[in-house]
N, C-alpha and C positions, 0 to 999 in steps of 0.2 A: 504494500500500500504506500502510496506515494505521500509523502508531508507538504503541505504549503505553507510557507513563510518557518520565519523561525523568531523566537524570543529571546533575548540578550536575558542575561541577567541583571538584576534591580540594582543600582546601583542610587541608594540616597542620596549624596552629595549633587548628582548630574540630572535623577530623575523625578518624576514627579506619579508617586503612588495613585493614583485615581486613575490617571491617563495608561502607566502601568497594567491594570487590570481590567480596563476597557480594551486596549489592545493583547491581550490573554483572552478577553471573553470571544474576541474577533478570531484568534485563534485556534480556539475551542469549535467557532462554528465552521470556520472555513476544512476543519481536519475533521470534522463530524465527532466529536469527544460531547458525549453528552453525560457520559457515568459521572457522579458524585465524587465516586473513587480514582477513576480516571481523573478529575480535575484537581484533586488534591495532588496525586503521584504527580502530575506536570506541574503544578506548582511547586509541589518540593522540591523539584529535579531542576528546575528553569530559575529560581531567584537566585540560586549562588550562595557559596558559602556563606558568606560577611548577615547574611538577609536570613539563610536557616538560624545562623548560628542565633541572632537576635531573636528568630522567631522562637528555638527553643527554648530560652530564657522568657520570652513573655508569656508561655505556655506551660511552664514548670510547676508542679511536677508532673504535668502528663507531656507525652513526646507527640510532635507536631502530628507524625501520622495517625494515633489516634483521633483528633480530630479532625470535624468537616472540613471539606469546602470553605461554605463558608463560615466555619467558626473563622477559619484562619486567615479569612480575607475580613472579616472582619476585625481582628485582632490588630492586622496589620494597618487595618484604614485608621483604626484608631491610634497607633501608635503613631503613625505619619502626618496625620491629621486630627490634632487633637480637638 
C-alpha cells in the first residue's frame, strides 16, 4: 500500500501545535487511517523523540500508549496551548 505525504516531526520551538494536528488529521485521511489505535501508533511514531519524551512525562504514571487518540492530543493541545 502506497503512503501519501509524510509528517516531520513536532518540533516546539519552529512549530505551531494546532496546525501540527490538522495536518496529521489530513494525513490520516489522505492514507485512509481511520482506527483509534492506528492514530495513536502514528502519533507516537511521527512527533519525535524530544515530543514522546514530554509527552511521557505529562502522562505519568501511565505510558503514552495506553492512552487514546485523543487523550493524547489533547494533553498535548493543552500543554502547547495553555
Amino acid at each position: 500500500m502506497a503512503t501519501f505525504g509524510k509528517i516531520e516531526e513536532f518540533d516546539s520551538a519552529n512549530d505551531d501545535w494546532p496546525q501540527y494536528e490538522e495536518r496529521l488529521s489530513h494525513y490520516f485521511v489522505a492514507n485512509g487511517i481511520d482506527s483509534a489505535e492506528k492514530k495513536r501508533a502514528v502519533l507516537l511514531t511521527v512527533v519525535g523523540a524530544t515530543t514522546y519524551k514530554l509527552l511521557r512525562s505529562l502522562v505519568a504514571p501511565s505510558k503514552p500508549g495506553e492512552k487514546s487518540y485523543e487523550e493524547l492530543t489533547l494533553v498535548l493541545s493543552t500543554h502547547f496551548n495553555p
